[in-house]
C-alpha positions as semicolon CSV with decimal commas, in nm:
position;residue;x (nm);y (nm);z (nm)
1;X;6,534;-1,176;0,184
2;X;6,828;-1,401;0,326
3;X;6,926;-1,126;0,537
4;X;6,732;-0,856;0,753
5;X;6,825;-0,521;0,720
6;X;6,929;-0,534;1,052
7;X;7,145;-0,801;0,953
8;X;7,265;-0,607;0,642
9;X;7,384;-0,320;0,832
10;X;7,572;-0,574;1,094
11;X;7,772;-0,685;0,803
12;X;7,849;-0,355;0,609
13;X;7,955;-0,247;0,962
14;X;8,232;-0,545;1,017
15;X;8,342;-0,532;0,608
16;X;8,385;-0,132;0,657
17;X;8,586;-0,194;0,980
18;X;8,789;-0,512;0,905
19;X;8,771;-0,564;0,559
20;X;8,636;-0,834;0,420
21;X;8,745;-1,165;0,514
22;X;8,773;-1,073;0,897
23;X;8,466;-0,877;0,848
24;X;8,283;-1,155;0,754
25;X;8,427;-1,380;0,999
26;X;8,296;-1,160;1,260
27;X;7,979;-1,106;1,156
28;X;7,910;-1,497;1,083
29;X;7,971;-1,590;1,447
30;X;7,744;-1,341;1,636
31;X;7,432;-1,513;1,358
32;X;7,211;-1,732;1,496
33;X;7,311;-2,083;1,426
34;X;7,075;-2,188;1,116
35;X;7,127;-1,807;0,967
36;X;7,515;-1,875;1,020
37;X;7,466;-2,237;0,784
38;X;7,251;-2,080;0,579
39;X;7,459;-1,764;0,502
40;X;7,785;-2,005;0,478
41;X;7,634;-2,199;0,221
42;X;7,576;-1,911;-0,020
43;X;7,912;-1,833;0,035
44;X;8,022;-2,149;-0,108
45;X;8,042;-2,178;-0,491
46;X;7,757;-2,442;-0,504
47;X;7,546;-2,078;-0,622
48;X;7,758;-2,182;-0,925
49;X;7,703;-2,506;-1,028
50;X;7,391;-2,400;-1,241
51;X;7,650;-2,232;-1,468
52;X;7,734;-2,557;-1,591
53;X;7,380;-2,540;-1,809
54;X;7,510;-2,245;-2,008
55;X;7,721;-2,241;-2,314
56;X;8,006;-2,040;-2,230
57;X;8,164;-2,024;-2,593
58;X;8,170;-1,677;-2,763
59;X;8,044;-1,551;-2,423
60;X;8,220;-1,238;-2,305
61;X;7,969;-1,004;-2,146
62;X;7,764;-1,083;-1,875
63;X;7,469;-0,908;-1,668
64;X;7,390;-1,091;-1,322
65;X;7,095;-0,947;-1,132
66;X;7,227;-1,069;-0,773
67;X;7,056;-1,045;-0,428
68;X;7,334;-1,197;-0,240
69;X;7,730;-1,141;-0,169
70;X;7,808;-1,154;-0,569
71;X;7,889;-1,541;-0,565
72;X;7,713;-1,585;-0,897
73;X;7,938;-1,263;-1,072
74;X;8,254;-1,352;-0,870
75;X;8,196;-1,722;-1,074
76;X;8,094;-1,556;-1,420
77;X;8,430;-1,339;-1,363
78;X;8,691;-1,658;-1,496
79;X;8,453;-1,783;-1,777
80;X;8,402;-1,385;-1,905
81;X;8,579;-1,098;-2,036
82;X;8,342;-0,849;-1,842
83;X;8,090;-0,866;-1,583
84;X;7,842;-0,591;-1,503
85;X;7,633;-0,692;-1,183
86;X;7,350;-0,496;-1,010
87;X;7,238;-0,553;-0,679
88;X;6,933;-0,370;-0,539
89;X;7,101;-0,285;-0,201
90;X;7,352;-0,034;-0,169
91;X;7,521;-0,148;0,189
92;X;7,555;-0,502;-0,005
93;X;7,698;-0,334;-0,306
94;X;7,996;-0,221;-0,067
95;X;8,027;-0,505;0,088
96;X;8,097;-0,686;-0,266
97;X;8,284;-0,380;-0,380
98;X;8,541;-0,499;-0,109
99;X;8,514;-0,867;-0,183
100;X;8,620;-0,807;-0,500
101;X;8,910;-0,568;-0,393
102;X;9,001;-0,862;-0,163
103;X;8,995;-1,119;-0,442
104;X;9,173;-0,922;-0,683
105;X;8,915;-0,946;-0,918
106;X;8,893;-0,680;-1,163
107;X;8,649;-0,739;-1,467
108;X;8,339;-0,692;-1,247
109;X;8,133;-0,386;-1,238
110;X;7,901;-0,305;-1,016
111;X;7,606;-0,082;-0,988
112;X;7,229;-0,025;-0,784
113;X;6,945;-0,183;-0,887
114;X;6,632;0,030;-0,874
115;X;6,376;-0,132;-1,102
116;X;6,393;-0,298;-1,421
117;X;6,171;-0,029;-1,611
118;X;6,488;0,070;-1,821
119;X;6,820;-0,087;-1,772
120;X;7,118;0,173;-1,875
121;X;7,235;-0,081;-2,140
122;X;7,216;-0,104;-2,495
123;X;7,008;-0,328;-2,700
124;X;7,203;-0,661;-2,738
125;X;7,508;-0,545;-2,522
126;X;7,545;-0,875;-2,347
127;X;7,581;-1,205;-2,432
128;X;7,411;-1,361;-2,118
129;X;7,193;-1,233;-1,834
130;X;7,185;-1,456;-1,496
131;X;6,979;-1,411;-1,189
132;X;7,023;-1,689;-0,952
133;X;6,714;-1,723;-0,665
134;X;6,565;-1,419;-0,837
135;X;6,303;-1,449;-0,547
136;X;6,520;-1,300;-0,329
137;X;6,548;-0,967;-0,517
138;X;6,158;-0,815;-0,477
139;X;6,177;-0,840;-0,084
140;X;6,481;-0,594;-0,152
141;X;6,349;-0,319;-0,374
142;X;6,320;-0,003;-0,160
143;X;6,030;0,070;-0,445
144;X;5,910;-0,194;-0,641
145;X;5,597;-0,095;-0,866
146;X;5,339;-0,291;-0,986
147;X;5,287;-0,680;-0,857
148;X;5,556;-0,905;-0,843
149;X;5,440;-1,089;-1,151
150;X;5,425;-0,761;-1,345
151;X;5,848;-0,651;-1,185
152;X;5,895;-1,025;-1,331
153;X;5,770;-0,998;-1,679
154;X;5,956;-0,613;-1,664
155;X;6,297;-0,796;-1,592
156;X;6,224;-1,078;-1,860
157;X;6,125;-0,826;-2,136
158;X;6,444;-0,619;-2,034
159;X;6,689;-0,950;-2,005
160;X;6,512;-1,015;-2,402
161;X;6,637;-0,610;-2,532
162;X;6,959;-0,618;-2,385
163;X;7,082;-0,962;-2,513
164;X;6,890;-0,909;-2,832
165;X;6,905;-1,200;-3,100
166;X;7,224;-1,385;-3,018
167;X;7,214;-1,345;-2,641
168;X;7,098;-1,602;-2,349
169;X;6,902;-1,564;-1,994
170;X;6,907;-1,790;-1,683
171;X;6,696;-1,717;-1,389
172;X;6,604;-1,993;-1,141
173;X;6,353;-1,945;-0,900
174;X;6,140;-2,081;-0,560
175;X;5,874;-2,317;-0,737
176;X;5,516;-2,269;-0,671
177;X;5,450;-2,574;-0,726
178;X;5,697;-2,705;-0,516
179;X;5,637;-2,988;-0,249
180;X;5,681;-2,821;0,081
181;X;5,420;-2,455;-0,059
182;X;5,217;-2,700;-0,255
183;X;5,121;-2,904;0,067
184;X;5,093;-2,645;0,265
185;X;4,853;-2,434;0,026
186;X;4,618;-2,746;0,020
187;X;4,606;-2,779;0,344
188;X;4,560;-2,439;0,455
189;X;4,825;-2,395;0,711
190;X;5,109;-2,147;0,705
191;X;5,241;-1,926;0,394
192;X;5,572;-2,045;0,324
193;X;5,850;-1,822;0,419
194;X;5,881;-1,603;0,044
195;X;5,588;-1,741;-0,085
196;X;5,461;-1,406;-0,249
197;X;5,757;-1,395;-0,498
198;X;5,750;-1,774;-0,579
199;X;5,637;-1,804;-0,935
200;X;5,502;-2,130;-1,120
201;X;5,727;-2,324;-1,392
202;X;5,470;-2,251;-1,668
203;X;5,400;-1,870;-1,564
204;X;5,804;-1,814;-1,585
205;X;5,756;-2,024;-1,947
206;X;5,473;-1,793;-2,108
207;X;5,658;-1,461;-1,960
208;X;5,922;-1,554;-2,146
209;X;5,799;-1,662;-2,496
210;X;5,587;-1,268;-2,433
211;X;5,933;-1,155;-2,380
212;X;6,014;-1,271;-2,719
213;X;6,237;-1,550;-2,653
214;X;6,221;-1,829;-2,858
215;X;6,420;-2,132;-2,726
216;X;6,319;-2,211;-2,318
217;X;6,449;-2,487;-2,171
218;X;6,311;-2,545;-1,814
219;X;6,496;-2,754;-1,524
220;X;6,410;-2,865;-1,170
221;X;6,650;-2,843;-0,905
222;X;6,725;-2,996;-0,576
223;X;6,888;-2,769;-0,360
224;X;7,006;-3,043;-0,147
225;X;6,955;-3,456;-0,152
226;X;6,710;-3,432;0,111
227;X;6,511;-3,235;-0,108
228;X;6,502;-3,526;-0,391
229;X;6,456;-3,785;-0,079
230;X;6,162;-3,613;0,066
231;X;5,963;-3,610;-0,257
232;X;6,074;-3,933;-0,419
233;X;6,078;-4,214;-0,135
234;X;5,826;-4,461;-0,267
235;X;5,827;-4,632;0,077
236;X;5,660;-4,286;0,215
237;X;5,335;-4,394;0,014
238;X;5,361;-4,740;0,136
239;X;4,993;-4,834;0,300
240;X;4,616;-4,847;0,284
241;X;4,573;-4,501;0,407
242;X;4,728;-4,254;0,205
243;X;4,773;-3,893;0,367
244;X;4,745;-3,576;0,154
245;X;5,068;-3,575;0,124
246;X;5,145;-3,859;-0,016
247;X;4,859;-3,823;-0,247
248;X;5,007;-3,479;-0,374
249;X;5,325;-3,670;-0,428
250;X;5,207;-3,923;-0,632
251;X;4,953;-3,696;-0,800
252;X;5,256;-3,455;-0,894
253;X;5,574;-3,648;-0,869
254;X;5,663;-3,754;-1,232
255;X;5,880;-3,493;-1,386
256;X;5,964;-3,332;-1,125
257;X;5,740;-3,092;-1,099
258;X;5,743;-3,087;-0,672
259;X;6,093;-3,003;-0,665
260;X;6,148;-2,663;-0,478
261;X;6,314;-2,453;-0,722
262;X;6,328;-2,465;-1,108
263;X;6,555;-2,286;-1,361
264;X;6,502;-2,196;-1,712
265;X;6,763;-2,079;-1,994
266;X;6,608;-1,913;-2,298
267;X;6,739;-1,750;-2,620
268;X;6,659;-1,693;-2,962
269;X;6,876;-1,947;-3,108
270;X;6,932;-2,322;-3,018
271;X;7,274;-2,416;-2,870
272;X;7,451;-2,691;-2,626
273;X;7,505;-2,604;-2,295
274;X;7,891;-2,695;-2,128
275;X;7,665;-2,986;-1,932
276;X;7,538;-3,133;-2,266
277;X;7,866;-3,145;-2,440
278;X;8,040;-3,271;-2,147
279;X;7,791;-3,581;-2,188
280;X;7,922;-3,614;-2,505
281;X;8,275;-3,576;-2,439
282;X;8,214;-3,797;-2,101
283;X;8,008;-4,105;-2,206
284;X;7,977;-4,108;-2,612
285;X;7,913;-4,488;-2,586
286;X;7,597;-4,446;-2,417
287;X;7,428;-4,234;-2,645
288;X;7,274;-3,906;-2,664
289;X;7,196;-3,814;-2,295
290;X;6,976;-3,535;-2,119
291;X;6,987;-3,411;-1,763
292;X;6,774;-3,576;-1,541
293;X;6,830;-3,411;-1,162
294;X;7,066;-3,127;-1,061
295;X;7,190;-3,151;-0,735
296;X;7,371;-2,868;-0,543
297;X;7,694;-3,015;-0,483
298;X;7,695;-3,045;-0,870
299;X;7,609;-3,420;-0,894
300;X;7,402;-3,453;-1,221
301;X;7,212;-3,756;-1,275
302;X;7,128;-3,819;-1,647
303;X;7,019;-4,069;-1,847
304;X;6,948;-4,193;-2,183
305;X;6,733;-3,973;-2,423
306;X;6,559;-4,240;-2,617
307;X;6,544;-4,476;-2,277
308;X;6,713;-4,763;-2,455
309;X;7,079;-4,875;-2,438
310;X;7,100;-4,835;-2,030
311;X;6,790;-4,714;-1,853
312;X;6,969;-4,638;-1,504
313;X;7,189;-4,402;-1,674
314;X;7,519;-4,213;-1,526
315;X;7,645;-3,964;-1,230
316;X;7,857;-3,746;-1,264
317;X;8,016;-3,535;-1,001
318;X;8,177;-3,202;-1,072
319;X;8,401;-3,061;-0,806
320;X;8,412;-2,653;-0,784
321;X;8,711;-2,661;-0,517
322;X;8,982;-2,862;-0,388
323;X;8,818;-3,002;-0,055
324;X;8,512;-3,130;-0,311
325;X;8,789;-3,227;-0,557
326;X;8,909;-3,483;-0,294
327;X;8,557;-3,639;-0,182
328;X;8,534;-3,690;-0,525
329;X;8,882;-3,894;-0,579
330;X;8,794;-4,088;-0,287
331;X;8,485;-4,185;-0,410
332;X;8,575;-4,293;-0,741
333;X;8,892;-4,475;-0,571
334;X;8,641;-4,670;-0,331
335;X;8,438;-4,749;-0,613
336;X;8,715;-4,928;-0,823
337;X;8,806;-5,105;-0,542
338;X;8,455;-5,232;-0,478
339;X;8,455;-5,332;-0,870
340;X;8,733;-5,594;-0,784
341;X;8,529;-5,728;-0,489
342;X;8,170;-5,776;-0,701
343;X;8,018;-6,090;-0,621
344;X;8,159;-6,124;-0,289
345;X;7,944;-5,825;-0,126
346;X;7,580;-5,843;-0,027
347;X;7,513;-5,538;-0,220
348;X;7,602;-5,311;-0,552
349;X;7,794;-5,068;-0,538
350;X;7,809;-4,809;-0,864
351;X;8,045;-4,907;-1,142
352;X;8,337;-4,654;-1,188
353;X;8,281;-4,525;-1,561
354;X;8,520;-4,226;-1,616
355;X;8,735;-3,922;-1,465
356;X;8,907;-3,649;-1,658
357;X;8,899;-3,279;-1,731
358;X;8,668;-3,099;-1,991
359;X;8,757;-2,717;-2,038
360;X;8,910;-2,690;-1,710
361;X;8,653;-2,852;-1,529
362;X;8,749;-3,197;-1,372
363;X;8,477;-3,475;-1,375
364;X;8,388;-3,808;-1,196
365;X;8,190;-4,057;-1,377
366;X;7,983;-4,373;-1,224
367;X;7,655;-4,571;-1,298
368;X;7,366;-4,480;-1,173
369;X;7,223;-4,783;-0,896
370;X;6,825;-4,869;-1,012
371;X;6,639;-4,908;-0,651
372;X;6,454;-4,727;-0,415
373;X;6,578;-4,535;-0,089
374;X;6,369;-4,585;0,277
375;X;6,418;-4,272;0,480
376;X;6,074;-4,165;0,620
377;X;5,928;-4,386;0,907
378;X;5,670;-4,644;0,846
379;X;5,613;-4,999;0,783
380;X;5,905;-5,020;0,539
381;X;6,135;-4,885;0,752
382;X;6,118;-5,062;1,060
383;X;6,121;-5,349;0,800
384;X;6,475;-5,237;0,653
385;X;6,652;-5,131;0,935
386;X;6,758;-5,527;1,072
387;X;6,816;-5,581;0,635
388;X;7,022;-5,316;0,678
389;X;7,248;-5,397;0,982
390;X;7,277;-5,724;0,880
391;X;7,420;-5,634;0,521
392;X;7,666;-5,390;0,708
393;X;7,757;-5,677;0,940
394;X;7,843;-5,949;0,651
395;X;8,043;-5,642;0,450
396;X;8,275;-5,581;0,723
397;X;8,314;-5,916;0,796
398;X;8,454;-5,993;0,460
399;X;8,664;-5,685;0,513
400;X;8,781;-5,749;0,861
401;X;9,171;-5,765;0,923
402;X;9,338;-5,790;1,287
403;X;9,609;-5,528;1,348
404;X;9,883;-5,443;1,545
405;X;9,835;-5,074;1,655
406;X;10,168;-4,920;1,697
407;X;10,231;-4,542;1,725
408;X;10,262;-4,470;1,356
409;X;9,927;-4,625;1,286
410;X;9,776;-4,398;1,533
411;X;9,864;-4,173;1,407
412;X;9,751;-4,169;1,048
413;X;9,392;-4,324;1,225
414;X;9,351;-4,009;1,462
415;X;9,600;-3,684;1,401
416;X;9,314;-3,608;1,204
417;X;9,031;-3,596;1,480
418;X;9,348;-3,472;1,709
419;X;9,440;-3,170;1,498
420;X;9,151;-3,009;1,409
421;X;9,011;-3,077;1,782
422;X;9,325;-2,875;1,876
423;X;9,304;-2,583;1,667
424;X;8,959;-2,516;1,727
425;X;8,974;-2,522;2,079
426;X;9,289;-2,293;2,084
427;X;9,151;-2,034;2,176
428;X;9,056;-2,117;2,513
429;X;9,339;-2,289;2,792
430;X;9,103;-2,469;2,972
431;X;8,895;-2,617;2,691
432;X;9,211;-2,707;2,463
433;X;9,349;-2,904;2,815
434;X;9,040;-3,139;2,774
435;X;9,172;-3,163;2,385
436;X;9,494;-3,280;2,509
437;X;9,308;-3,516;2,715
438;X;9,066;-3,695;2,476
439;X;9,393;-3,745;2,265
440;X;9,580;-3,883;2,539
441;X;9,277;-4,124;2,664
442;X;9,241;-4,212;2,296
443;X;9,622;-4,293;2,278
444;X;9,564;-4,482;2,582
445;X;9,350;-4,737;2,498
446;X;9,451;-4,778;2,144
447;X;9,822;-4,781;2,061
448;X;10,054;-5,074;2,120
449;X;9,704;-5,300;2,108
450;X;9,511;-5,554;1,854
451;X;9,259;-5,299;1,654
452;X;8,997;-5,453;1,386
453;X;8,975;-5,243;1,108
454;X;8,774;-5,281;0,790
455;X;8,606;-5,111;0,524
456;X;8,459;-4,839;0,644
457;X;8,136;-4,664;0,443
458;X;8,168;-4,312;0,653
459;X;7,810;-4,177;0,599
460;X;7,606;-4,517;0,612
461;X;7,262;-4,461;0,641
462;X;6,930;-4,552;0,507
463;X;6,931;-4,265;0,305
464;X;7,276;-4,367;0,151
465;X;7,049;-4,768;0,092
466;X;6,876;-4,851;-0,253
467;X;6,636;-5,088;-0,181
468;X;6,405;-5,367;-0,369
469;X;6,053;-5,268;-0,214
470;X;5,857;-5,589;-0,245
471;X;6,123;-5,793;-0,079
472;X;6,284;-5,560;0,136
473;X;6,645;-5,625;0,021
474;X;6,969;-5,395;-0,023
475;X;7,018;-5,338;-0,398
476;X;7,280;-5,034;-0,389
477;X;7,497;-4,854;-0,142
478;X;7,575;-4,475;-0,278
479;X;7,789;-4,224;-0,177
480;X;8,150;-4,370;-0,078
481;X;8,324;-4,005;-0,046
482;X;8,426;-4,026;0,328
483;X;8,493;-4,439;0,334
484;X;8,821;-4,543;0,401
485;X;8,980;-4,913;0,345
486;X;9,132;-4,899;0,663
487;X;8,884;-4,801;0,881
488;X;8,706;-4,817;1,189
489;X;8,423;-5,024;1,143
490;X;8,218;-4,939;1,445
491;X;8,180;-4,597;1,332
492;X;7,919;-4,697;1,047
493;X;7,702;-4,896;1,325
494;X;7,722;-4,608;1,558
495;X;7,567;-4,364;1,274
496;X;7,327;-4,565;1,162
497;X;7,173;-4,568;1,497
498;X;7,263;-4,188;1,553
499;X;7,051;-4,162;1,201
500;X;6,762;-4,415;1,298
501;X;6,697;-4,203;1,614
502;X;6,696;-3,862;1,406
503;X;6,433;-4,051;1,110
504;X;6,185;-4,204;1,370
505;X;6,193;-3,878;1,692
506;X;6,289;-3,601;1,512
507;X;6,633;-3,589;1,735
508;X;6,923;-3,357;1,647
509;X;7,190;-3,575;1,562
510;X;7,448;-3,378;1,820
511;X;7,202;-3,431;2,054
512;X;7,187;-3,803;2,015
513;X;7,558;-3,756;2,031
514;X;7,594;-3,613;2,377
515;X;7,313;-3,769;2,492
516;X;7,299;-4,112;2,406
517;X;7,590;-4,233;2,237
518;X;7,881;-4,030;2,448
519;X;7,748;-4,218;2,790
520;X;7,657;-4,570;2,609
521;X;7,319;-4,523;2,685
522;X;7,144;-4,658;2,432
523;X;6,790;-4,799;2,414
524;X;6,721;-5,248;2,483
525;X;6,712;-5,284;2,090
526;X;7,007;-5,056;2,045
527;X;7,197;-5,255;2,276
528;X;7,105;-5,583;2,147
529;X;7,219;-5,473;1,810
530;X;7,561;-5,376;1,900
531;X;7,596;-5,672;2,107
532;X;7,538;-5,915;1,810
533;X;7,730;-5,693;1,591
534;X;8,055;-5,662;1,849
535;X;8,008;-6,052;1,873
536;X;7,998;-6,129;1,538
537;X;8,329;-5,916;1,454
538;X;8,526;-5,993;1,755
539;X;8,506;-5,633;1,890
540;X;8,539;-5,604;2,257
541;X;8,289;-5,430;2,458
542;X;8,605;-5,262;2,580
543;X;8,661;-5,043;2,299
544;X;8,310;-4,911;2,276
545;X;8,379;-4,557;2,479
546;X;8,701;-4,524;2,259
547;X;8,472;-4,554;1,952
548;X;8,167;-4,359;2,063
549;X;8,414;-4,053;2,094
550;X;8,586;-4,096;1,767
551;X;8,227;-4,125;1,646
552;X;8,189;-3,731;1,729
553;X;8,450;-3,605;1,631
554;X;8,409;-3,827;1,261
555;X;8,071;-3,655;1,243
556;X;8,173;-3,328;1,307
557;X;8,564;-3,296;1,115
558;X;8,462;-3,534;0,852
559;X;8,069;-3,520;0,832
560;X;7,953;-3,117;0,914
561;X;8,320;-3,002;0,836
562;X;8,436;-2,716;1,072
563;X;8,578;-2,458;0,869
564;X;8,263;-2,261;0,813
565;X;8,124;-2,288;1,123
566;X;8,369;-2,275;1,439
567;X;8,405;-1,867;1,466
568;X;8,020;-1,926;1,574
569;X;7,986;-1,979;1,906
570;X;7,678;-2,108;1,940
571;X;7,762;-2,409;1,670
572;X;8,076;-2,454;1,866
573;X;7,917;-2,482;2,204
574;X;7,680;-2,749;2,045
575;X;7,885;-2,948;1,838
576;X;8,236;-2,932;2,023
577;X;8,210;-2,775;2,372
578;X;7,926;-2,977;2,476
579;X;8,027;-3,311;2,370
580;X;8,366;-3,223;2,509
581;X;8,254;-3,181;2,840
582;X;8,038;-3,510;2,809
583;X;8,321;-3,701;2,724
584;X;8,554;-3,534;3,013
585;X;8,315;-3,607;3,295
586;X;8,314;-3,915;3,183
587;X;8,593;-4,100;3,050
588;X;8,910;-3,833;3,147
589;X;8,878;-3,824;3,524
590;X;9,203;-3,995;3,582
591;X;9,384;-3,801;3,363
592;X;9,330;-3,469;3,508
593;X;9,031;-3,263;3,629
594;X;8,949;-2,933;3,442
595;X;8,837;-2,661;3,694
């Protein structure tokens, strides 16, 4: 369940009192940190994204089975005429019942779930039934009969009446066979956390051709890049010795098949889903293409279907709001910039292919880098992280440019950092008085000076590196959504270090933050690196406090992005208050103490 029943009642307790948007503000920051992220990303419309693998056309009724806060039916609402969803909790169903009131959305129904036996509906009343993470429904049934295999095969059979012959069904679910309850099944440690109700790709397959359906199309999913990084890093298998898992992984790993959650679309009749016409529409000159990976933040890689013509095939990014919509502009911007600079840089960076809107849905378009990342530790790491420094070093070298900061400058550099620092902290005199401060120290030691600025990645890491694994060399760099032409250059050294400490200890990146690179005290190697780096640019050792502050609050506005988290006071305490107090102690004693 991805909430307790404690937890369940907490909520219907704040949405009864407040309504829903405060109600849910308030219950958000009394969760536990990792419950709050976890809860905030179901609230975000990446639950959606799998409704690009439908065919919306002639589609006007839908049945969701949901478990959740009705993300999946508040979605379904714009592409359908109705929308009848049933939830197997009654304190959640009011709790959506005033989401929806909130929203103004008024073509969804909703009703209790008690068991699939016999759903209320006609035969072939609805054009599609959806259940997104349908392992999160059994925990909730107050009586479930039968095994969760049989409740599965009930739902399937009754998702097959109720759409009848023209009808389709999605479900996704927690693989089996998945990496993380694969290993730990072999090795007889721990149940993973749900494991009873995860079901195996090719049980979910034969349920539904008994349920009568005769078209199944099944897809792995990554919930999140780590997921895909974790699973597919060659260099992890690098070595002699292999452990078991690395020899699951390579047993297992073409297809797919370890990826944590899969999702399959039957019906009785073959038809193109919005993803596979938007192929067509997107890149007709490359041939009939299939999905490959499906990534949360709708990124879909696919490629060729007869592997000729290209073999590294295309991303495309699909942006579900306006924050999204503009990482997405800025990547494709960096991009065609890059394009005019090939040859000169010692690395690729993915060509620009396309942007435009398909049926209301805007799209980004680029080629898809061949190479390999490096993000576990080993041998091939330790052997890519001075490739990797070095390549950053020669890119911002060719990018450098000496300027004259004046006030206006500044400005567009930091209000940024400054504004959101302020806000956040508003609540609080004493703690937004330290806010003023790190804006007036910042102010201090940067305006009416010479600044180096150049092209700045905003999220390098290995992980963000394709690599050649026989030679060790830089092939790719991916993922150019937070870079900025202008920008601070420092700020990419000082995360990959932040990011080499979390790969190789296990360190929480804030903590490396506060800890390390707040008070300068990094490590011989970490200091020798800087040093050469600094040297080689023309940075002054002077400006490296300056930078390791800006550094936070980059990771934090730009990086984590506060706006779901900073009503929870325990995130805020890590990630702002902390840090904050770091940086007064040290760097804002002349300014003004803070009893």
């Amino acid at each position: 369940m991805f909430l307790s029943s404690e937890e369940i009642i907490a909520l219907h307790g704040y949405v009864k009192e407040h309504g829903w948007e405060a109600g849910l503000g308030r219950f958000l920051a009394v969760l536990p940190q990792k419950k709050m992220q976890y809860v905030s990303n179901i609230m975000r419309e990446r639950q959606a994204c799998w409704k690009f693998l439908l065919g919306f056309n002639g589609t006007e009724k839908a049945l969701v089975f949901d478990a959740t806060f009705g993300t999946v039916s508040e979605s379904l609402s714009f592409q359908c005429k109705e929308v009848f969803c049933v939830h197997p909790n009654r304190l959640m169903l009011e709790c959506m019942e005033a989401k929806l009131k909130a929203k103004k959305i008024q073509n969804v129904k909703l009703a209790w779930l008690s068991n699939t036996e016999q759903l209320p509906f006609q035969d072939g009343y609805f054009d599609l039934v959806a259940s997104h993470d349908f392992d999160n429904i059994i925990p909730y049934m107050e009586a479930p009969s039968g095994s969760n295999r049989k409740y599965l095969s009930r739902m399937l059979k009754e998702a097959a009446r109720v759409t009848g012959t023209s009808g389709s069904l999605f479900i996704s679910v927690q693989n089996a066979m998945g990496f993380r309850s694969l290993f730990n099944r072999v090795r007889g440690g721990t149940k993973a956390e749900n494991g009873e109700t995860r079901f195996s790709p090719g049980f979910v397959s034969s349920k539904l051709k008994d349920a009568g359906f005769k078209h199944i199309k099944l897809l792995y999913a990554y919930p999140s890049l780590m997921n895909i990084k974790e699973i597919t890093d060659p260099a992890a298998t690098a070595g002699s010795r292999k452990s078991l898992r690395n020899i699951i992984k390579d047993r297992f790993v073409k297809g797919g098949a370890l990826a944590p959650a899969f999702m399959a679309i039957a019906s009785n009749k073959p038809y193109k889903s919005f993803m596979e016409n938007l192929l067509e529409h997107a890149v007709p000159d490359k041939g009939e293409m299939e999905v490959e990976r499906f990534i949360a933040d709708v990124i879909v890689i696919a490629r060729p279907k007869d592997k000729t013509g290209d073999p590294k095939g295309v991303v495309i990014r699909m942006p579900l709001n306006e924050k999204y919509y503009a990482l997405c502009r800025q990547n494709m911007e960096s991009l065609r910039g890059l394009k005019s600079m090939q040859g000169q840089l010692p690395f690729e960076a993915p060509l620009p292919v396309k942007e435009g809107v398909y049926n209301g849905q805007a799209y980004f378009v680029e080629s898809k880098l061949g190479g390999a990342v490096i993000s576990t530790p080993g041998n091939a790491f330790h052997k890519a992280f001075p490739v990797v420094v070095k390549v950053l070093t020669e890119f911002h070298i060719k990018t450098l440019q000496r300027v004259h900061l004046n006030e206006e400058r500044f400005v567009r550099l930091f209000s940024c950092y400054a504004e959101e620092l302020m806000q956040t902290l508003a609540f609080d005199a004493g703690y937004s008085e330290l806010a003023e401060g790190v804006v007036m120290y910042l102010r201090k030691e940067a305006v009416n000076k010479e600044m180096l600025l150049a092209w700045q990645h905003g999220d390098y890491k290995l992980e963000n590196l394709l690599f050649d694994l026989d030679s060790i060399t830089v092939t790719g760099i991916i993922d150019w959504d937070l870079s900025a032409r202008e920008g601070l250059p420092l700020l990419d050294l000082l995360h990959l270090l932040a990011s080499r400490r979390k790969v190789l200890y296990g360190e929480e990146l804030m903590d490396v933050i506060c800890d390390i690179i707040i008070p300068l005290k990094f490590d011989h190697m970490e200091k020798n690196i800087l040093e050469r780096y600094m040297n080689a640019l023309g940075i002054s050792a002077e400006a490296l406090p300056a930078m390791a502050i800006i550094y936070w609050l980059h990771h934090v506005i730009k990086r984590v992005k506060l706006e779901p988290f900073k009503s929870n006071r325990e995130w805020l305490d890590a990630h702002i208050i902390k840090p904050l107090e770091a940086t007064s102690s040290l760097y804002l004693k002349h300014l003004f103490t803070h009893a």
